[in-house]
ROTI-204068 format. One record per residue (C-alpha): x, y, z; chain. Coordinates in nm, 3 decimals. Layout:
# residues N
+---------+---------+---------+-------+
!      c1 !      c2 !      c3 ! vexdo !
+---------+---------+---------+-------+
!       X !       Y !       Z !     A !
...
+---------+---------+---------+-------+
END
This chain:
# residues 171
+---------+---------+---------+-------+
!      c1 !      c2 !      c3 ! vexdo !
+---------+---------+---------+-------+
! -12.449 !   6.229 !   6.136 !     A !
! -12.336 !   6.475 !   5.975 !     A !
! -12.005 !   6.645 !   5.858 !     A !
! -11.989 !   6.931 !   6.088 !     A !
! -12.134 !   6.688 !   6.347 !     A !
! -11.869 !   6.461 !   6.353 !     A !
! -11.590 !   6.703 !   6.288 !     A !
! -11.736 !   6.876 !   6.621 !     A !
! -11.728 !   6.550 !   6.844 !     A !
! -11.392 !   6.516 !   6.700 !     A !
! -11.295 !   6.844 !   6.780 !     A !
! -11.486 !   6.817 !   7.168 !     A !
! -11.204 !   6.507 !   7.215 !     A !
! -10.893 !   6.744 !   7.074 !     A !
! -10.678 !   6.913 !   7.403 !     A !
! -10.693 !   7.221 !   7.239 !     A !
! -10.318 !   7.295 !   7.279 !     A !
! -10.350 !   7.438 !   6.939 !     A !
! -10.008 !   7.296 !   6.846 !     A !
! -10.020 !   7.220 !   6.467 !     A !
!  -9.767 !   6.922 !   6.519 !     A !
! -10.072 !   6.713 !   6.363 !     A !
!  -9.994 !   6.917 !   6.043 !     A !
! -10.307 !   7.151 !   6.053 !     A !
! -10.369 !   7.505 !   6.158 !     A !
! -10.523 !   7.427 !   6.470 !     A !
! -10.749 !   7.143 !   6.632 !     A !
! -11.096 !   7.214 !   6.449 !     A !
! -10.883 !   7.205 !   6.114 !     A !
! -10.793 !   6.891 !   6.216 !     A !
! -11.117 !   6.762 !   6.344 !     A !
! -11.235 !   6.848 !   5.972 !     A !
! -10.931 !   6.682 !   5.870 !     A !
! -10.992 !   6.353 !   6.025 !     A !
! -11.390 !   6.373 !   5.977 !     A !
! -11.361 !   6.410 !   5.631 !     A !
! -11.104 !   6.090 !   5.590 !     A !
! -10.815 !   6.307 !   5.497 !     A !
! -10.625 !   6.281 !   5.838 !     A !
! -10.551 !   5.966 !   6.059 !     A !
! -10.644 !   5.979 !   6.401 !     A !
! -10.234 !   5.929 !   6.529 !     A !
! -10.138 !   6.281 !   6.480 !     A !
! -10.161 !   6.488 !   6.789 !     A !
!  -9.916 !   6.418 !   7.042 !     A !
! -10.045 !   6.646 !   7.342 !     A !
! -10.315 !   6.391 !   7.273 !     A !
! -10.122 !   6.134 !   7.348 !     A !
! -10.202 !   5.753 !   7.370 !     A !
! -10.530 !   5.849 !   7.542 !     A !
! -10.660 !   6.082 !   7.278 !     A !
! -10.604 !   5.831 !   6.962 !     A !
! -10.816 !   5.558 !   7.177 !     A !
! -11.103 !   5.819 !   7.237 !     A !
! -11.075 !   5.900 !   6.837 !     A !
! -11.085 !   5.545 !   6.715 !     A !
! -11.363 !   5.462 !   6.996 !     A !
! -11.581 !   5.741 !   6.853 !     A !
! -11.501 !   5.641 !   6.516 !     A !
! -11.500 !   5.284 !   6.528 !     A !
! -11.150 !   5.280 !   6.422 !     A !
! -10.869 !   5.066 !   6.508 !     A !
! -10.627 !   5.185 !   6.793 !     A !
! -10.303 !   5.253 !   6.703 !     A !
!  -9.987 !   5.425 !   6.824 !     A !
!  -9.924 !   5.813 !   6.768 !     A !
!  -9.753 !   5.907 !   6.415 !     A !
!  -9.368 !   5.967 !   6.533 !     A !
!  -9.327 !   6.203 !   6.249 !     A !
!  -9.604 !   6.438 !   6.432 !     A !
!  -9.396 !   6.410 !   6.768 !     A !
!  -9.403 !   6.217 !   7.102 !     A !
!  -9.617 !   6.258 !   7.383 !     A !
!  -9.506 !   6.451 !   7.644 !     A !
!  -9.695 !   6.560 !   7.999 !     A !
!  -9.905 !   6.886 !   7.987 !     A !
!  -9.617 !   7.200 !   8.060 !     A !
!  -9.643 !   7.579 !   8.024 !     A !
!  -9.417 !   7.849 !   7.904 !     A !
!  -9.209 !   8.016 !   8.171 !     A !
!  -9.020 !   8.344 !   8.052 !     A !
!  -8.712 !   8.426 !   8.219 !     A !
!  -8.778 !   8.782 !   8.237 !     A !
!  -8.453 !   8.895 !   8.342 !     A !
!  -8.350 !   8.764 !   7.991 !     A !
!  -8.638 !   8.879 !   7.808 !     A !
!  -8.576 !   9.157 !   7.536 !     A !
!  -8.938 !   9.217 !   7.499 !     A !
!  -8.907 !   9.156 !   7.101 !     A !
!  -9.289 !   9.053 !   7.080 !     A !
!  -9.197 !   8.751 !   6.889 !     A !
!  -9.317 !   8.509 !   7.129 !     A !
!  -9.681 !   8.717 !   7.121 !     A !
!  -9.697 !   8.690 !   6.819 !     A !
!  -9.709 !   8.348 !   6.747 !     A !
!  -9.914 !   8.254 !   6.987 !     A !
! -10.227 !   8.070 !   6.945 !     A !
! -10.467 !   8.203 !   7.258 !     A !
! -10.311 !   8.487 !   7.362 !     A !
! -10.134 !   8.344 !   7.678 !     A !
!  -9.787 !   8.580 !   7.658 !     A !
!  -9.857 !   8.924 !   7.753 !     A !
!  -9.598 !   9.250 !   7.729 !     A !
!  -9.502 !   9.571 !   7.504 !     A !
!  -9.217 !   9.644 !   7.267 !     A !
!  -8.880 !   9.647 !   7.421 !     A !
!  -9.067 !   9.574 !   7.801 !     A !
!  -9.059 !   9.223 !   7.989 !     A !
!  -9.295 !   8.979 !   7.842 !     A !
!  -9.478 !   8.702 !   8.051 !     A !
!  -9.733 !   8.429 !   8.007 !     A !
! -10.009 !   8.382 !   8.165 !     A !
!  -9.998 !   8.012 !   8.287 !     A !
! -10.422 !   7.961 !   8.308 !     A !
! -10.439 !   8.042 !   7.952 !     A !
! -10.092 !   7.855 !   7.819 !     A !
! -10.136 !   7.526 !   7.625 !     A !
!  -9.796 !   7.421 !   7.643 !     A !
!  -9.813 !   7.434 !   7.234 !     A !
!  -9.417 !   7.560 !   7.256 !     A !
!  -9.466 !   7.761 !   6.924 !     A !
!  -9.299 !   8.023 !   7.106 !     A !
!  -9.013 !   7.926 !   7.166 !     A !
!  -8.861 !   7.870 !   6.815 !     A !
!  -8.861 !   8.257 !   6.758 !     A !
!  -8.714 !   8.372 !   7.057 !     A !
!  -8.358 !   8.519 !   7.004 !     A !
!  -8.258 !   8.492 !   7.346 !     A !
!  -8.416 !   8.192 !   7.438 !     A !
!  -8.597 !   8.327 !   7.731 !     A !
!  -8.867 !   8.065 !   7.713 !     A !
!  -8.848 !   7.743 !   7.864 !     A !
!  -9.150 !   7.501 !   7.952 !     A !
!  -9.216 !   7.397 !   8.281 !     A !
!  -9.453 !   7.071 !   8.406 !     A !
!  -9.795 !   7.112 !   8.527 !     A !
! -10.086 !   6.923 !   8.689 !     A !
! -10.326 !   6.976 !   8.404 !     A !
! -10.357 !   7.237 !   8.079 !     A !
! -10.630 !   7.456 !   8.073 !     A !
! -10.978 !   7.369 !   8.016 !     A !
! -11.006 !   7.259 !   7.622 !     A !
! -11.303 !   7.506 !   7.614 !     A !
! -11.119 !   7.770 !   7.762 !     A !
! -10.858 !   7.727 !   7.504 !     A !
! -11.089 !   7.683 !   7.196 !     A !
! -11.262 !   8.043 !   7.299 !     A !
! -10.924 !   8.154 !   7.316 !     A !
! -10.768 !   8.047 !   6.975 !     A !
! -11.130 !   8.149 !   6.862 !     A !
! -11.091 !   8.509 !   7.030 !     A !
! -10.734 !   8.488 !   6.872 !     A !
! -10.793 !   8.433 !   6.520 !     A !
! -11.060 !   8.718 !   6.559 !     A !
! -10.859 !   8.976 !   6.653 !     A !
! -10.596 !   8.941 !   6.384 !     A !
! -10.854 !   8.931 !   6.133 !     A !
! -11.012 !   9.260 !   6.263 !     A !
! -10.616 !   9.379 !   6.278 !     A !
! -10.619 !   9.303 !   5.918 !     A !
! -10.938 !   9.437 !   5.817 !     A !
! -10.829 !   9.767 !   6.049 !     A !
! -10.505 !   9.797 !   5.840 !     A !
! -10.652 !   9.755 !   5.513 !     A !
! -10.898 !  10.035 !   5.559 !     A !
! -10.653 !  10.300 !   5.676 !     A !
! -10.473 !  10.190 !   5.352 !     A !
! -10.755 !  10.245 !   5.145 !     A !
! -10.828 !  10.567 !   5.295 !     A !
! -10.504 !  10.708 !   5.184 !     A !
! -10.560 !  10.591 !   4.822 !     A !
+---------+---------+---------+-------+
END
C-alpha cells in the first residue's frame, strides 16, 4: 500500500473535528503524520480511546492510552454563542476550521450546530467570552466535516490570491 493510501485510511478513521490538539494543522496532516512514522497514533483526543484502537488495529500497532500532553477525551459538544453577549468582533469566524460560525462585523454571530466539530478553537479569541460548548448526541458526519475544512482552506486561499492581485494591480 501505498503512502497516500494509508495516510487516507488513516485519515477515513480521524473525527474530523479539525482540532490540531494532535499538534498538526488538521486531520489529513496528521494522517500523513502518522503514515509516514513521524506521529504516534495517541494524539487526538476527540478520538478518544476508540479512535487509537481503530489506528493501531489498522496499523498493526500496539494499543495504548491517548498522549495527555495532546488533551483528554471529552464527549462530542458544539459551540453555543450567547448572542446577547456577542460583540460581533469576527474573531470566532475567523478561526474556524469549517465554517460553522456565521455573522458580520459589529452584528450577532452564531454557529451553525450541523456543521460545528466541537474543535473549541474559538473560544480562545473571544474577548467577551460569548462562546461556551454545549453536549451533543453525535458531531457531524466526518465527511461532512472534511468537505468543510476542505471548502475552508479553499476559500482563504482564493481570499489570498484575490488580495494579492488587487495589490499587484496598483503597482
Amino acid at each position: 500500500m501505498s503512502l497516500k493510501d494509508l495516510a487516507s485510511r488513516i485519515d477515513a478513521l480521524l473525527p474530523q473535528t479539525q482540532c490540531t490538539k494532535c499538534g498538526y494543522a488538521g486531520c489529513a496532516p496528521y494522517a500523513d503524520a502518522i503514515a509516514s512514522g513521524v506521529a504516534d497514533i495517541n494524539q487526538c483526543p476527540p478520538g478518544g480511546d476508540e479512535g487509537v484502537e481503530q489506528l493501531a488495529a489498522l496499523l498493526g500497532r500496539e494499543v495504548k492510552p491517548l498522549n495527555p500532553d495532546n488533551g483528554l477525551y471529552r464527549p462530542p459538544q458544539v459551540a453555543f454563542i450567547d448572542e446577547a453577549i456577542c460583540i460581533g468582533c469576527m474573531k470566532c469566524i475567523d478561526v474556524c476550521p469549517v465554517d460553522a460560525i456565521v455573522g458580520a462585523t459589529k452584528l450577532m454571530h452564531t454557529v451553525i450546530a450541523e456543521w460545528c466539530t466541537g474543535c473549541e478553537l474559538c473560544i480562545p479569541p473571544c474577548p467577551v467570552d460569548c462562546i461556551s460548548l454545549e453536549p451533543v448526541d453525535a458531531l457531524p458526519d466526518a465527511d461532512l466535516s472534511r468537505d468543510r475544512f476542505a471548502f475552508h482552506n479553499f476559500r482563504l486561499q482564493r481570499d489570498r490570491d484575490e488580495r494579492a492581485a488587487k495589490l499587484a494591480a496598483y503597482e
